[in-house]
Legacy VTK file of the C-alpha trace (Angstrom):
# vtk DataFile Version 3.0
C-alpha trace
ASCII
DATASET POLYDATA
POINTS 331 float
15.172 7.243 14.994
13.834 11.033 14.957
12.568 12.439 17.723
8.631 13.388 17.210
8.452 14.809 20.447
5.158 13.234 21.333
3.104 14.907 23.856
3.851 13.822 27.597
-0.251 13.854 27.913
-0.300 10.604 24.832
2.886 8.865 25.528
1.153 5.771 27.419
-1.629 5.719 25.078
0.199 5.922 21.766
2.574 2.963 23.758
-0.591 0.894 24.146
-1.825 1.709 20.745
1.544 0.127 19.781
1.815 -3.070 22.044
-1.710 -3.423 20.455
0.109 -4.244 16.995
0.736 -7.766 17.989
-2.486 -8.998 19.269
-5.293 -7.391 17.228
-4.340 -10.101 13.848
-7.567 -12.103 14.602
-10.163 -8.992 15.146
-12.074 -8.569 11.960
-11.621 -6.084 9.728
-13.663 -3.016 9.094
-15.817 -2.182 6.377
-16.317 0.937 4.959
-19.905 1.307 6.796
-18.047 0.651 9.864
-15.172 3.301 9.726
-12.914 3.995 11.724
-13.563 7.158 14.728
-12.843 9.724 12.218
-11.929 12.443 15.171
-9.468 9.714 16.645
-6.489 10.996 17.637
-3.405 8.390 18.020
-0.053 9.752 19.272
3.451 8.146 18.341
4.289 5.338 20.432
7.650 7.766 21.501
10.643 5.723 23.110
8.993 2.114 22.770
9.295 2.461 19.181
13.476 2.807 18.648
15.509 1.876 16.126
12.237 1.124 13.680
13.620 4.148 11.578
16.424 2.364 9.679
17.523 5.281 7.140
16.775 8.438 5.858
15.251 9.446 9.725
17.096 13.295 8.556
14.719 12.834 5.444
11.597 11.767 7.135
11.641 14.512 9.458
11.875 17.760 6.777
8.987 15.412 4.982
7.162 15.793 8.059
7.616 19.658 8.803
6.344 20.264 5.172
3.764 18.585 5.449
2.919 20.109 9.025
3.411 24.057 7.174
0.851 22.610 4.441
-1.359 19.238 5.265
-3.786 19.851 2.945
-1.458 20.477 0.319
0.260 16.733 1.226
-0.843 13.607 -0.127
-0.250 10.013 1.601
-0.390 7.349 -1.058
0.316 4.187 1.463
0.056 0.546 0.238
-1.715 -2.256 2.317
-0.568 -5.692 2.532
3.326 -5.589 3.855
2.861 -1.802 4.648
-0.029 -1.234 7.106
-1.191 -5.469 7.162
1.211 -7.768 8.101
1.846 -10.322 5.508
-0.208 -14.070 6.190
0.276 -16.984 4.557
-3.599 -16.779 3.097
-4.205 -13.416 1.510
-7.794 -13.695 2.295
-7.129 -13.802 5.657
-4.626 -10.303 5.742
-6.006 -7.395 8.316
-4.994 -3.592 8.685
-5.077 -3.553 12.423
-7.151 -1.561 14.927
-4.253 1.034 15.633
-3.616 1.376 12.311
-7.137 2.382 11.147
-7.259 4.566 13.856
-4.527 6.707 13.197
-5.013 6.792 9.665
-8.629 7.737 10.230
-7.196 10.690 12.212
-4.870 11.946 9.522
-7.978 11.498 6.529
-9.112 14.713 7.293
-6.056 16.640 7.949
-4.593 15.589 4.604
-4.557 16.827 1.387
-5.849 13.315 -0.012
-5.099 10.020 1.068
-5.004 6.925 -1.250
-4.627 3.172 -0.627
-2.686 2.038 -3.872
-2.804 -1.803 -3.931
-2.779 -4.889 -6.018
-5.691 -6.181 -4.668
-9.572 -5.328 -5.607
-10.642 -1.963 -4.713
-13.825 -2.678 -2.793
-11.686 -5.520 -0.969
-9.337 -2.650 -0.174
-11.713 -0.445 1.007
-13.321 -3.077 3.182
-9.531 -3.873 4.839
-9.021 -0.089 5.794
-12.725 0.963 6.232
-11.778 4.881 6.092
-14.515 6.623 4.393
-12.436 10.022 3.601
-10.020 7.893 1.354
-9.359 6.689 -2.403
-8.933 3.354 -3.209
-6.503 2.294 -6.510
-7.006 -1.554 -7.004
-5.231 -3.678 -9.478
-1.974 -2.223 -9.337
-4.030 0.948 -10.994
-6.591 -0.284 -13.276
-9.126 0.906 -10.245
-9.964 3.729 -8.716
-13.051 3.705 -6.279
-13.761 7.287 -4.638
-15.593 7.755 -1.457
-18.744 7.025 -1.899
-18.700 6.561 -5.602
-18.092 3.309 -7.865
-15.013 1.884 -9.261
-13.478 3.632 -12.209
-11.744 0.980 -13.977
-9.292 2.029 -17.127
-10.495 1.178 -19.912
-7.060 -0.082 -21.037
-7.545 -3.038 -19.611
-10.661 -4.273 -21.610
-9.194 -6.228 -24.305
-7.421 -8.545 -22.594
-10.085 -8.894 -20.021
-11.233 -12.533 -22.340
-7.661 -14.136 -21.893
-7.465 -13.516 -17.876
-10.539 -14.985 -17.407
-9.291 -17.742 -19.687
-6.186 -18.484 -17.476
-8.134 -18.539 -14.098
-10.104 -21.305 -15.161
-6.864 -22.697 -16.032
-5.607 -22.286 -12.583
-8.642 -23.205 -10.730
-8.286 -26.462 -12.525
-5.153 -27.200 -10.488
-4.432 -29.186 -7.444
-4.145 -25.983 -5.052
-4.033 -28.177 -2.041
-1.396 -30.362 -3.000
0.767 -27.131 -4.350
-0.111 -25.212 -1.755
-1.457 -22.721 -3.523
-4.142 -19.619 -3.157
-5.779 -18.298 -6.354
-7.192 -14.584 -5.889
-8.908 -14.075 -9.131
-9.923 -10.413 -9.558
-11.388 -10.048 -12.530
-8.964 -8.443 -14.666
-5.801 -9.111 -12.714
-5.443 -12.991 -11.295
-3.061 -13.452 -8.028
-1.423 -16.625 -7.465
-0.244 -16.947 -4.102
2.571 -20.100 -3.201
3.364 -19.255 0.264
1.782 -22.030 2.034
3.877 -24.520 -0.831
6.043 -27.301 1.025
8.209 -26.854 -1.907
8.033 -23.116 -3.057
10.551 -23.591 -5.945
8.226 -26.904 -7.257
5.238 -25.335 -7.043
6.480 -22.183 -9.086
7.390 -24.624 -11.591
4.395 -26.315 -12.131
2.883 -22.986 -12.371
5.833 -21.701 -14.941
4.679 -24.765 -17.075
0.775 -24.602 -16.770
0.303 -21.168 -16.648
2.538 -18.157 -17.042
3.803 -19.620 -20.489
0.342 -20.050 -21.926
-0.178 -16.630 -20.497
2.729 -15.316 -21.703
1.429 -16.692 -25.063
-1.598 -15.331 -24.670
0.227 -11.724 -24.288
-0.098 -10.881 -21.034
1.862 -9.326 -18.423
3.290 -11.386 -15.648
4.560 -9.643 -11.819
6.220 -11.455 -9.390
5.876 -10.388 -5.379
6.284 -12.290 -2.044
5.477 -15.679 -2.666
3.094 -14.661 -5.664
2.720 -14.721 -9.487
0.021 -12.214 -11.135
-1.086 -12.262 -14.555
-2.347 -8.862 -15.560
-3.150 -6.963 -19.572
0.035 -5.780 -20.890
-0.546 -1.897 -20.501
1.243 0.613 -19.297
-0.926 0.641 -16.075
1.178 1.001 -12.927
0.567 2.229 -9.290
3.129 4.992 -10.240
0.898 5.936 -13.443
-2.200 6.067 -10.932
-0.084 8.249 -8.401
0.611 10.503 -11.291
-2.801 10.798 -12.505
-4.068 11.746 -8.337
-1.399 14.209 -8.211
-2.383 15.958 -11.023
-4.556 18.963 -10.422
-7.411 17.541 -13.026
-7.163 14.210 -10.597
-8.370 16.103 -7.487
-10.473 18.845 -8.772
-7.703 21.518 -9.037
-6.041 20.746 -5.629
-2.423 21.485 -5.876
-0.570 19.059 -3.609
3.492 20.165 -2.567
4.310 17.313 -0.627
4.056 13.570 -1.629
4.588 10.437 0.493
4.333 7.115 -0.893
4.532 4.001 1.629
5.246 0.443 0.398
7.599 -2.674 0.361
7.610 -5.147 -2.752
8.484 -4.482 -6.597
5.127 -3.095 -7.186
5.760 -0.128 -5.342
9.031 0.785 -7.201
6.529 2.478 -9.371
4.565 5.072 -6.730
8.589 5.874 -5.529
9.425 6.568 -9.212
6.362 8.653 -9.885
6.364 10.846 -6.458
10.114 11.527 -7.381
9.435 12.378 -10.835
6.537 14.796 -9.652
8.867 16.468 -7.750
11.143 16.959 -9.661
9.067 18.386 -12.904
8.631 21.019 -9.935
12.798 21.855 -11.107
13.001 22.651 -7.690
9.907 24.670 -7.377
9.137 23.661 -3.737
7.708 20.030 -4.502
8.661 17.409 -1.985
8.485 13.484 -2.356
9.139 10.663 0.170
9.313 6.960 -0.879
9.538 5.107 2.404
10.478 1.049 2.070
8.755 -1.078 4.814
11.429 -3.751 5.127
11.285 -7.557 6.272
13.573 -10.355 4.905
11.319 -10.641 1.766
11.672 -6.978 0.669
13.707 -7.189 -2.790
16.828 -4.950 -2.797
15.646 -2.361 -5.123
12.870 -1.485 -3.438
14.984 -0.948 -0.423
17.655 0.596 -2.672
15.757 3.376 -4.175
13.674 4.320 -0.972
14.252 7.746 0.874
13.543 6.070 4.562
14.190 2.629 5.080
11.912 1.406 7.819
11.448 -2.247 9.728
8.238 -3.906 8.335
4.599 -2.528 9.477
5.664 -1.395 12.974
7.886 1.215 11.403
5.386 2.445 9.205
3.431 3.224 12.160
6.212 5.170 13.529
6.084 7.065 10.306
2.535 7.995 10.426
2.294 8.366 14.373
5.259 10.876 13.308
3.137 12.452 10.753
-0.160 12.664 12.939
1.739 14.221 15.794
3.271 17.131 13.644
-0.291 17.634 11.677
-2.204 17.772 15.354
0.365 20.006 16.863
LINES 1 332
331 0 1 2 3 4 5 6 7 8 9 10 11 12 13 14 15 16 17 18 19 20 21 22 23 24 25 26 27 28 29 30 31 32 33 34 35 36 37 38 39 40 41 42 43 44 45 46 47 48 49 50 51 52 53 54 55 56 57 58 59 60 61 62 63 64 65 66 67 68 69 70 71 72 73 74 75 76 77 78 79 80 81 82 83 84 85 86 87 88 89 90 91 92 93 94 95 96 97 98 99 100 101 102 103 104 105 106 107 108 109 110 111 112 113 114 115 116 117 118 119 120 121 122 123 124 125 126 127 128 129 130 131 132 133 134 135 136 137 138 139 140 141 142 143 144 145 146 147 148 149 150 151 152 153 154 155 156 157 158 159 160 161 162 163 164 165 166 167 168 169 170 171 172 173 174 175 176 177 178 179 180 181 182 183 184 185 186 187 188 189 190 191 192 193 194 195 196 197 198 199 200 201 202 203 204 205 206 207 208 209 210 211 212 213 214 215 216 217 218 219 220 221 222 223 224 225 226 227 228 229 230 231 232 233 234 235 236 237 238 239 240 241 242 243 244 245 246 247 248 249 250 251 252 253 254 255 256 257 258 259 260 261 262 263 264 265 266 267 268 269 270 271 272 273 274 275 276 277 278 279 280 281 282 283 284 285 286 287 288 289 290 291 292 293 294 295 296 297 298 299 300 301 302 303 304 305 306 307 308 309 310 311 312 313 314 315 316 317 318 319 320 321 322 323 324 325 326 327 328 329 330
């Protein structure tokens, strides 16, 4: 793991901070009129968090010092549920903890811009992390809500808005309690989630026969995650394509950002690490930087882990990456 060098005067704190991690599931979330202290400084949680860097720690560190020469010229794109909120088995019930809303309250202002790119709806996003200072990409990109504004949703999506709607009704009409099944309809985008499924390979089954091959009829796009089938319009809308759009200077008001990290751990996310690479490297060398960190847990699919810079283990690594990041940006 790299050495942060934490400050001897944190060390216990940023330890506590991290014990917190397993205890604080069952606090409720924040919302965004209940933020996070913005001024809140966390420190990394030093020796108590070794061997949670599991590759690419050389990587991770000359991500860090560029983005310590030039924070507000760094963007954090980070993901939410397997990346800062521990996977559940009911998606409704999925929290960012405390410590994590803490620190990433502390590094909102120090940064560049910070995004939450996620599948799920933006104002639901925005209520998990509660960080005013932030943007908020729902539906895998179709989204964007900006502090304090409304949702921006591409327009893209539109046409096909008729035959999502029509397969939700479909899937509300099935027997979610004997399938073991969680339906997160989100307007556009509908999320069905077969973790809690006695039988995970029957239930997908049923749902291969009753729904994704109407849907696919219908034309629309089906993704696959942990435990999850999503039907979605079949456009060219990614998290990578909303990354792309951010880091353009037109996407933050003429900002020019040099250094990009982008935090995640399903298929998804293969996207934001394709579109931070390619950003850097349109740069042909010209002093961009990207950083696609994997969190990883026994569901994360090879590729993602694959085509990662850092490999790191599951949410607690990922707050060794940002208590990393915090402590270089504070120094």
């Amino acid at each position: 793991m790299t050495n942060f060098a934490p400050r001897a005067t944190g060390t216990r704190r940023g330890a506590r901070l991290f014990d917190r991690l397993g205890t604080v599931m069952n606090e409720p979330p924040r919302t965004p009129a209940d933020p996070a202290p913005a001024g809140a400084s966390v420190p990394p949680p030093g020796g108590r968090a070794a061997g949670l860097i599991l590759r690419g720690a050389e990587s991770l560190a000359a991500a860090i010092r560029a983005a310590a020469r030039e924070p507000r010229a760094t963007a954090l794109f980070c993901d939410i549920d397997g990346t800062i909120s521990p996977i559940v088995a009911d998606p409704f019930a999925a929290v960012v903890p405390p410590a994590f809303r803490a620190i990433l309250a502390a590094l909102a202002p120090r940064l560049g811009l910070l995004a939450f790119v996620t599948g799920r709806d933006a104002h639901r996003a925005a209520a998990m992390v509660g960080i005013g200072d932030a943007l908020y990409v729902g539906l895998h990109g179709f989204d964007v809500l900006a502090p304090g504004g409304a949702v921006r949703r591409d327009p893209a999506a539109g046409p096909y808005v008729a035959r999502v709607r029509t397969m939700a009704r479909r899937a509300a009409a099935l027997d979610a309690d004997r399938l073991g099944l969680v339906i997160e309809d989100k307007g556009p985008v509908v999320a069905l989630h077969y973790r809690r499924a006695l039988d995970p390979a029957a239930t997908l089954a049923v749902l291969e026969r009753e729904i994704l091959q109407p849907a696919r009829r219908l034309g629309l796009a089906i993704a696959s995650g942990h435990f999850l089938v999503e039907l979605r319009p079949p456009v060219a809308v990614s998290k990578g394509t909303a990354v792309l759009r951010l880091l353009s200077p037109s996407g933050r008001g003429g900002m020019a950002m040099r250094t990009a990290f982008f935090l995640g751990d399903d298929l998804t996310d293969r996207t934001g690490f394709t579109a931070v690479h390619a950003w850097a490297a349109e740069a042909g060398g010209g002093g961009r930087l990207a950083l696609a960190v994997a969190a990883l847990t026994d569901e994360t699919p090879p590729e993602v882990r694959d085509e990662a810079d850092v490999v790191v283990a599951a949410t607690p690594g990922v707050f060794e990456v940002l208590a990393g990041l915090l402590e270089a940006l504070s120094a």
